[in-house]
KOLPA-329643 format. One record per residue: residue number from 1; x, y, z of N, C-alpha, C, O in turn. Coordinates in steps of 0.001 Angstrom, whole numbers, padded with zeros to 6 digits, m for minus. Layout:
<recs>
<rec NUM,<X,Y,Z>,<X,Y,Z>,<X,Y,Z>,<X,Y,Z>> ...
</recs>
This chain:
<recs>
<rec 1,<000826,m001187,000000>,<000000,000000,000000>,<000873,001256,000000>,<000540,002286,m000586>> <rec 2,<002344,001072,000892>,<002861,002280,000639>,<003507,002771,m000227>,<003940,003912,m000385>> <rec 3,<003595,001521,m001032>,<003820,001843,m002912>,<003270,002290,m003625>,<003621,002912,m004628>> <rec 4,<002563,002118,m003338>,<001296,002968,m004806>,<001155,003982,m004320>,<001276,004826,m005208>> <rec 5,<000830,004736,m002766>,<000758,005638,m002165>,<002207,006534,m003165>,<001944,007196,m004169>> <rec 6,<003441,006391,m002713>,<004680,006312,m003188>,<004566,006436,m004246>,<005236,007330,m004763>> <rec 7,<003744,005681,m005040>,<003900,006506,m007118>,<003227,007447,m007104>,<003677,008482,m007596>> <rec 8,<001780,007423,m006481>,<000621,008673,m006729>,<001375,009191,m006195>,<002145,009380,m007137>> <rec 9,<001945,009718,m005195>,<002996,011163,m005218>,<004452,011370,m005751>,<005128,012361,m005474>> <rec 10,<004848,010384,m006506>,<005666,011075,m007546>,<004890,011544,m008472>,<005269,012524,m009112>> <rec 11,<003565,010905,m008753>,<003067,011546,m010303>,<002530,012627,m010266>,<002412,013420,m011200>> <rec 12,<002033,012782,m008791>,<001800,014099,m008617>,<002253,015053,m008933>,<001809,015808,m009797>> <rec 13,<003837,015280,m007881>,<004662,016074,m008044>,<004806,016382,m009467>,<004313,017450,m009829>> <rec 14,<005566,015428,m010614>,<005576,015658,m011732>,<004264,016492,m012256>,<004232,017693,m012521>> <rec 15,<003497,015816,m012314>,<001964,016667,m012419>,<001922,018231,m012220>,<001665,019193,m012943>> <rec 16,<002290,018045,m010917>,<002310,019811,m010426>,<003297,020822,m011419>,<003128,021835,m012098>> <rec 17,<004680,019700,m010994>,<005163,020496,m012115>,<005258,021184,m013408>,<005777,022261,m013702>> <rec 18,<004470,020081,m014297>,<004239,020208,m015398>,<003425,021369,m015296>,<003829,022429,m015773>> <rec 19,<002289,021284,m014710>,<000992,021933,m014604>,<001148,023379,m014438>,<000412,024091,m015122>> <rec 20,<002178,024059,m013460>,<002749,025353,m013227>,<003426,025573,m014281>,<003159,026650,m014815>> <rec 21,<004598,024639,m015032>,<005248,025135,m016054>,<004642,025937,m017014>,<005014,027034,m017433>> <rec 22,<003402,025092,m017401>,<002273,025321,m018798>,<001356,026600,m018333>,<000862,027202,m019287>> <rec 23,<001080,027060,m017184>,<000614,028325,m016715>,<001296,029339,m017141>,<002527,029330,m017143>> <rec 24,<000380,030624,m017676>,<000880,031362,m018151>,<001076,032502,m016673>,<000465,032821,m015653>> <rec 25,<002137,032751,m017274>,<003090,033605,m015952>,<002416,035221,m016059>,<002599,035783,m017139>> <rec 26,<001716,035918,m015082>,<002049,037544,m015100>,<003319,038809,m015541>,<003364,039984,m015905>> <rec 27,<004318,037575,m015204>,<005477,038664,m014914>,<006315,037869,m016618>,<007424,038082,m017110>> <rec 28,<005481,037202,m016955>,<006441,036477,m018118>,<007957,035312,m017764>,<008726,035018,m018679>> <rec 29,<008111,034901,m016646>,<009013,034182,m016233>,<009181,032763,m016828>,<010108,032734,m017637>> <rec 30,<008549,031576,m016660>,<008392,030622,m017261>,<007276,030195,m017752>,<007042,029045,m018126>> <rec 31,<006586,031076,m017764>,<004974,030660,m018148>,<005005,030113,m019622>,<005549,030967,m020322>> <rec 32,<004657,029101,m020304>,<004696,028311,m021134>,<003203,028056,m022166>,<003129,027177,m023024>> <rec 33,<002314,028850,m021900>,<000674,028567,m022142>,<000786,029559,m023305>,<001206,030709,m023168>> <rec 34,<000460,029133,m024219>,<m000085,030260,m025281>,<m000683,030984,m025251>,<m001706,030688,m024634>> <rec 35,<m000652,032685,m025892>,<m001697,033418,m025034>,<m002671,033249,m025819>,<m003631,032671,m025310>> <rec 36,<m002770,033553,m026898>,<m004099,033460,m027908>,<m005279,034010,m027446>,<m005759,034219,m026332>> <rec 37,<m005668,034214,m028748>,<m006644,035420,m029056>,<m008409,034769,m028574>,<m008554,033747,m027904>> <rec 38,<m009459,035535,m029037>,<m011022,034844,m028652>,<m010918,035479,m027596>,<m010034,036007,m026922>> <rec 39,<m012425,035265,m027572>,<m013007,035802,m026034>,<m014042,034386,m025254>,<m014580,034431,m024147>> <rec 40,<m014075,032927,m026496>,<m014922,031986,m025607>,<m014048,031099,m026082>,<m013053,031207,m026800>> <rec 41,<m014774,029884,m025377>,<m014423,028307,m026090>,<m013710,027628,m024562>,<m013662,028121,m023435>> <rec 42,<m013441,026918,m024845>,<m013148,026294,m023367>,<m011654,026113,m023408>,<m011140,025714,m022362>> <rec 43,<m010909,026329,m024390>,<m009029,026290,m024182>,<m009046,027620,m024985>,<m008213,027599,m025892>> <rec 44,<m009711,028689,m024912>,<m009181,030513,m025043>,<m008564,030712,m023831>,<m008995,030159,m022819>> <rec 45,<m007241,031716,m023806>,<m006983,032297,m022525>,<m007354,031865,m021268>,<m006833,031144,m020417>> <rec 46,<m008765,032713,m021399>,<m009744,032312,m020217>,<m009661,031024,m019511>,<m009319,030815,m018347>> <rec 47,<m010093,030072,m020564>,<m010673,028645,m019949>,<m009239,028125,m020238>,<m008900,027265,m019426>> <rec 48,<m008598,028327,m020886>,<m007187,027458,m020492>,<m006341,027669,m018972>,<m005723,026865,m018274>> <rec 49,<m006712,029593,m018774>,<m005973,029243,m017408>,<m006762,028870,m016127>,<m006418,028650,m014966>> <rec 50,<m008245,028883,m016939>,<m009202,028200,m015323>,<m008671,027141,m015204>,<m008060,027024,m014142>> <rec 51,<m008631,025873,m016192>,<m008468,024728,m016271>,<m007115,024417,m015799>,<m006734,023467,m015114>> <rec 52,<m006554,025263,m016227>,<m005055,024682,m015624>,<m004946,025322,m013844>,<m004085,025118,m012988>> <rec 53,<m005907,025942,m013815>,<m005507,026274,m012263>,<m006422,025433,m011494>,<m006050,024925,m010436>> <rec 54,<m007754,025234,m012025>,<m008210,023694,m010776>,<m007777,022454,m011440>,<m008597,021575,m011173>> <rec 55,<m006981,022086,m012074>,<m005795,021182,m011675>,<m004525,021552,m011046>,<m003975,020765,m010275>> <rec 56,<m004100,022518,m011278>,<m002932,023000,m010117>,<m003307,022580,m008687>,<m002563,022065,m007852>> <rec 57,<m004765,022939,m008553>,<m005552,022986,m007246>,<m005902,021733,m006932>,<m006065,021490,m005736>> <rec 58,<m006088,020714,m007865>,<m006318,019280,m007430>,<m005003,018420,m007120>,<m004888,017669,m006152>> <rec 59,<m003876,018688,m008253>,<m002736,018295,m007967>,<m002206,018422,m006575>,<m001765,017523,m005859>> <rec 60,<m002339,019847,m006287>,<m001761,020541,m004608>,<m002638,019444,m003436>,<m002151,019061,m002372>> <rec 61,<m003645,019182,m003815>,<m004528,018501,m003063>,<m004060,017430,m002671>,<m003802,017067,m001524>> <rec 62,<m003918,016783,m003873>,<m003473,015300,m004154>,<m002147,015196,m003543>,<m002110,014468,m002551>> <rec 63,<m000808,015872,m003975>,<000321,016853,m003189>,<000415,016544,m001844>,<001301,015806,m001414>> <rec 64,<m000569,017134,m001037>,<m000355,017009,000492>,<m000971,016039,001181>,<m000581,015680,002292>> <rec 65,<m002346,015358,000358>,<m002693,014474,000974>,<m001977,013292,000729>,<m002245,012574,001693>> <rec 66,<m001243,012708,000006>,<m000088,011944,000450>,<000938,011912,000643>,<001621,010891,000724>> <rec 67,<001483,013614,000827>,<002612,014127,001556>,<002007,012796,003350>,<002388,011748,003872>> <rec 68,<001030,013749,003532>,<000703,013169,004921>,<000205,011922,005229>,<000490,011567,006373>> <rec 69,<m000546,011022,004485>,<m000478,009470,004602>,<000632,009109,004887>,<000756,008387,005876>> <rec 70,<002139,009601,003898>,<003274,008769,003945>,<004265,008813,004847>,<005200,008085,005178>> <rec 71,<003657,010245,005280>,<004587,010766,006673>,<003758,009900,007776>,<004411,009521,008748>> <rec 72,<002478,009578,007718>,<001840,008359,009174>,<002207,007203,009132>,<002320,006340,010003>> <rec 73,<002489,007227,007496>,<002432,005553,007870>,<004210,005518,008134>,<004674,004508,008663>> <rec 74,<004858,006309,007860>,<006362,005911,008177>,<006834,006093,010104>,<007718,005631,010825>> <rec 75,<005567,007098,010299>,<005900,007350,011763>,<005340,005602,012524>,<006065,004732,013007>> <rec 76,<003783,005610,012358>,<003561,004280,012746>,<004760,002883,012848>,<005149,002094,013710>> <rec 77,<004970,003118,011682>,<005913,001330,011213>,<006920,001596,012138>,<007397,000736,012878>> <rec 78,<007295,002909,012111>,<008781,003246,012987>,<009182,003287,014554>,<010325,003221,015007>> <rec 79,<007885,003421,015325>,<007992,003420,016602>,<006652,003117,016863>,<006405,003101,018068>> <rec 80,<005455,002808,015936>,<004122,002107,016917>,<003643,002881,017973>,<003783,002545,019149>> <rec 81,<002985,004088,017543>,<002467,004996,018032>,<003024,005356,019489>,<002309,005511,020480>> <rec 82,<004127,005442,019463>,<004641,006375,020549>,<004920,007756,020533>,<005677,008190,019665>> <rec 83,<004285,008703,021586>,<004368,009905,021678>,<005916,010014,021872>,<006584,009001,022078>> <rec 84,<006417,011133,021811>,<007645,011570,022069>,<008565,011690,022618>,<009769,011468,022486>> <rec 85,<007211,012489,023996>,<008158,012188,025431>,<008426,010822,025953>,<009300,010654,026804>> <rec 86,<007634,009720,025433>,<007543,008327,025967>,<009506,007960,024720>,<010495,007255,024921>> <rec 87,<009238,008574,023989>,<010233,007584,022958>,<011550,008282,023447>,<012579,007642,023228>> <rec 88,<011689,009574,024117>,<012839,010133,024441>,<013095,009551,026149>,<014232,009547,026622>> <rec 89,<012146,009181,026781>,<012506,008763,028361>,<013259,007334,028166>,<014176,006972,028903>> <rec 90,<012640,006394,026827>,<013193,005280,026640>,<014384,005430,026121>,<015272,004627,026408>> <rec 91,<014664,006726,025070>,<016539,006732,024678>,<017032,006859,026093>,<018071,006205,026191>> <rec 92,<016626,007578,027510>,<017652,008058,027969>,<017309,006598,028446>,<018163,005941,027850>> <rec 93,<016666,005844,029066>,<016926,005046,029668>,<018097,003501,029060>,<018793,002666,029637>> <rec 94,<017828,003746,027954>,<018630,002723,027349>,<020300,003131,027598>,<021242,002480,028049>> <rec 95,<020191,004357,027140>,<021784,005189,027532>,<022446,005228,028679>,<023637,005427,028916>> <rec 96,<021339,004966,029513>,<021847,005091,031172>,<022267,003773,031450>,<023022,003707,032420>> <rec 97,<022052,002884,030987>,<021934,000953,030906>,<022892,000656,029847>,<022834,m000556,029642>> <rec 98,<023634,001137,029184>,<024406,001277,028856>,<026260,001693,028792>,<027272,001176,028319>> <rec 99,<025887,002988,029620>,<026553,003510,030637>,<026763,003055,032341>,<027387,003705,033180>> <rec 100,<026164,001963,032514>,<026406,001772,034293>,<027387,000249,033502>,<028089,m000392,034284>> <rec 101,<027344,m000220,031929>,<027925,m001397,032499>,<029366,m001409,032000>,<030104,m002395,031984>> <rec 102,<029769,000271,031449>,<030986,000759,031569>,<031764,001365,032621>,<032878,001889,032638>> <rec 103,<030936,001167,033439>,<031736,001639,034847>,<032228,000881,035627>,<031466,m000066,035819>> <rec 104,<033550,000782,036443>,<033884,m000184,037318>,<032928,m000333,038525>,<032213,000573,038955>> <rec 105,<033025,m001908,039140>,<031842,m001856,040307>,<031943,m000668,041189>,<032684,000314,041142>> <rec 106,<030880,m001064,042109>,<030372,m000309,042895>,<031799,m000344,044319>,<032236,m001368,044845>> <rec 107,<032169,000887,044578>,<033170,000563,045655>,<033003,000260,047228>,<033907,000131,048053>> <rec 108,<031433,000167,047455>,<031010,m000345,049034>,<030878,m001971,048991>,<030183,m002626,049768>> <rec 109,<031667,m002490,047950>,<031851,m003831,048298>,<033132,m004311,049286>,<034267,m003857,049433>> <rec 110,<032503,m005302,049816>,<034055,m005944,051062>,<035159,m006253,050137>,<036331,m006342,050502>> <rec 111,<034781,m006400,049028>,<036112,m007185,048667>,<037683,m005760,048250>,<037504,m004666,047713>> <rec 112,<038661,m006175,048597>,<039006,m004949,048521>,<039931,m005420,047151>,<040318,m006585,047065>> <rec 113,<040226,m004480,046165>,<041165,m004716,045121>,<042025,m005390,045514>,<042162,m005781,046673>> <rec 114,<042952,m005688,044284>,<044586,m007034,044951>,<045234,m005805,044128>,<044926,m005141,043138>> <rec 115,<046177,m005848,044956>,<047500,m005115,044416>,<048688,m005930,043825>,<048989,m006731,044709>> <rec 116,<049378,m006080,042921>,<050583,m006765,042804>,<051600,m006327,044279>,<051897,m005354,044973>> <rec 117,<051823,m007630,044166>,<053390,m007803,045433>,<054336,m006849,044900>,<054370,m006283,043807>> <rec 118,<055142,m006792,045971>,<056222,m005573,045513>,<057755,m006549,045847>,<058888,m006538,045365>> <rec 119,<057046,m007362,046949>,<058308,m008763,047519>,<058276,m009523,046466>,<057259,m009832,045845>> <rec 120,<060052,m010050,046082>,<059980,m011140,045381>,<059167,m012334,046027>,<058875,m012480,047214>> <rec 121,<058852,m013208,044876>,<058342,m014774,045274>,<059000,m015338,045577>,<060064,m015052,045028>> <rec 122,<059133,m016590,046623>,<060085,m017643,047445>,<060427,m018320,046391>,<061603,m018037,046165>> <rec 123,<060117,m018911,045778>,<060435,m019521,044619>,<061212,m018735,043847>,<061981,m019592,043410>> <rec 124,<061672,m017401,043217>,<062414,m016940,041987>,<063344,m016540,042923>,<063184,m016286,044116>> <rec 125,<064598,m016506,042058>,<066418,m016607,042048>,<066311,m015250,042506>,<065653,m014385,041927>> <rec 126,<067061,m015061,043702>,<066984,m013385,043944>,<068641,m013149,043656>,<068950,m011959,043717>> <rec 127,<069410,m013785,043447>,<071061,m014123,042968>,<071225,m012991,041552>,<070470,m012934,040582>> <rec 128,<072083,m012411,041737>,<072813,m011760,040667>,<073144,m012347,039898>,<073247,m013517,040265>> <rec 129,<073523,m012122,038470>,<074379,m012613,037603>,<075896,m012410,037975>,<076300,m011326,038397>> <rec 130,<076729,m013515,037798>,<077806,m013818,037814>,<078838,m012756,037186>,<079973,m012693,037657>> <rec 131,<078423,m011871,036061>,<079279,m011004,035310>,<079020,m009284,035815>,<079449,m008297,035217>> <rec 132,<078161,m009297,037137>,<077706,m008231,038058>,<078776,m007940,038915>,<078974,m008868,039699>> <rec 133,<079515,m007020,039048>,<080636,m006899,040448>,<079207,m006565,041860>,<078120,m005991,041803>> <rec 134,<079941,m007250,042955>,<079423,m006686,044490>,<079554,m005597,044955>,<079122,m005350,046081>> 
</recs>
């Protein structure tokens, strides 16, 4: 569904575009519509730029109303109707749970750190080398 949604507003857009291009401009800028002469008929002046402006006006329609379908349905799929403040208390909380299991423990435990010995071990040669003067 959010495909076709997804083409009807590219064709739109294109649509729109086209549709403004072919409007004839006031100021002469890109207006593209022939001006031509008559005073009736349904593509004179007149009725060419009615016509092209309630399709401008249906296009724009068409335009935002699946601007905004596609913006719900991407919010929905994406977080399942969670308000904001609910979706930002859950970043911090994840961050905070994250952060406690980079920290070394807690220091009101009995156990107290081990330090390396600073005394040799009974076992290793505490003897100089032979080529050492006394």
């Amino acid at each position: 569904m959010e495909n076709v949604i997804l083409v009807v507003h590219i064709l739109a857009c294109i649509g729109l575009i086209a549709v403004v291009l072919l409007q004839r401009s006031e100021g002469g800028a890109l207006g593209m519509g022939g001006g031509g002469g008559g005073n009736g008929g349904l593509m004179s002046g007149r009725g060419a730029a009615s016509a092209l402006t309630r399709t401008t006006m249906i296009l724009a329609g068409v335009f935002f109303l699946t601007s905004l379908v596609l913006t719900t349905l991407a919010t929905r799929s994406q977080n399942s109707q969670q308000s904001l403040g609910e979706s930002v208390i859950e970043q911090e909380a994840r961050e905070e749970d994250s952060s406690r299991s980079l920290l070394p423990p807690d220091s009101s435990s009995d156990v107290a750190p081990t330090l390396p010995s600073t005394e040799p071990d009974a076992g290793s040669d505490t003897t100089l080398p032979a080529d050492t003067p006394e």
